[in-house]
N, C-alpha and C positions, 0 to 999 in steps of 0.2 A: 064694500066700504061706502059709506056714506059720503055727499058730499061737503068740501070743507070751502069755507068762506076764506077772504084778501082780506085782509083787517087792514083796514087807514090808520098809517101811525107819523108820530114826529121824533124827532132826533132823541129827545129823553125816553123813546120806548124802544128803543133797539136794541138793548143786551136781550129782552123778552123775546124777542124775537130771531135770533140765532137761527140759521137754515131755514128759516119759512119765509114764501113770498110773499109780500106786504102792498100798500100801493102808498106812497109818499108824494104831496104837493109842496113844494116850495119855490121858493126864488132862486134863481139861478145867477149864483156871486162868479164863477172863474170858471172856463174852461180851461184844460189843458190836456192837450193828446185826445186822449180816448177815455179822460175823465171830467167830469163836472163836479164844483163844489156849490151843494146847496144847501140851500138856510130855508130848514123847515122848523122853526121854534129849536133852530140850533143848527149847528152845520152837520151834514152829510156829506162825505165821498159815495161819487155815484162813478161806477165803472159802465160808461158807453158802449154799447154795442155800434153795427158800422151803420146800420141808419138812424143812429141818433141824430137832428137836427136842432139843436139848442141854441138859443142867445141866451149873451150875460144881460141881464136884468128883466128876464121876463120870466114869466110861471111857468115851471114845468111838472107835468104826473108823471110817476114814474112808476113803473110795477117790475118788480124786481125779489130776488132774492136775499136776503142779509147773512155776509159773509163772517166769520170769527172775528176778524177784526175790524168788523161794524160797519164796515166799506157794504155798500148797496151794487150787485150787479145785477145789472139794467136789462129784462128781457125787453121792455116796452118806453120809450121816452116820448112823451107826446107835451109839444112846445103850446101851452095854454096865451101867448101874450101878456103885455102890461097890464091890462085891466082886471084882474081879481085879487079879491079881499081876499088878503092873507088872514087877518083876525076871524074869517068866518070861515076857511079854510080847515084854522084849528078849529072854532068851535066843532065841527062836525066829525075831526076826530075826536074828541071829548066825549062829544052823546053816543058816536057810536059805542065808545068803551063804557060809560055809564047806561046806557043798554045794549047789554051785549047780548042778548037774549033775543033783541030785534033784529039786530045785525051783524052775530060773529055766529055761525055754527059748528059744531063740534064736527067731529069724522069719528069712526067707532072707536079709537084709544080713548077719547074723550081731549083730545088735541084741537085747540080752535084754528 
């Protein structure tokens, strides 16, 4: 089997993405427990694993799984700070899905 690419995605591309692990940046609006709610061009539940280290209002990547009910669980949480541009964020999910040919590759089903 070939190998298969993380595709960067935001909150309107998550039904596409059902059981595959994805990598999402956004703002991190509420903890609570052992989840985070964040705002990638839309909210996300993100289910925390126990070394997540998150604050509300700073940037988080998260590489993760998407669960049936669109909830993200979090193999990886990595706290990015206040300082990055959310609008350039998305842009770069954008180009990669407008070229996806530079940046998603397939695995032998033809699964990105």
């Amino acid at each position: 089997m070939e190998a298969r690419s993380t595709p960067r995605i935001c909150a309107s591309m998550l039904p596409s993405y059902v059981g595959r692990v994805v990598i999402i940046v956004g703002k991190v609006l509420e903890l609570r427990d052992e989840s985070a709610l964040l705002d990638a061009n839309g909210q996300i539940n993100v289910i925390l694993n126990l070394s997540s280290h998150l604050m509300v209002g700073n940037a988080a990547q998260i590489i993760g799984k998407i669960n049936s009910d669109l909830s993200v669980k979090a193999y990886q949480a990595k706290d990015f700070g206040n300082n990055v541009n959310f609008e350039l964020a998305q842009r770069v999910v954008e180009i990669t899905h407008q070229y996806k040919e530079l940046f998603i590759f397939e695995d032998a089903d033809g699964k990105n």
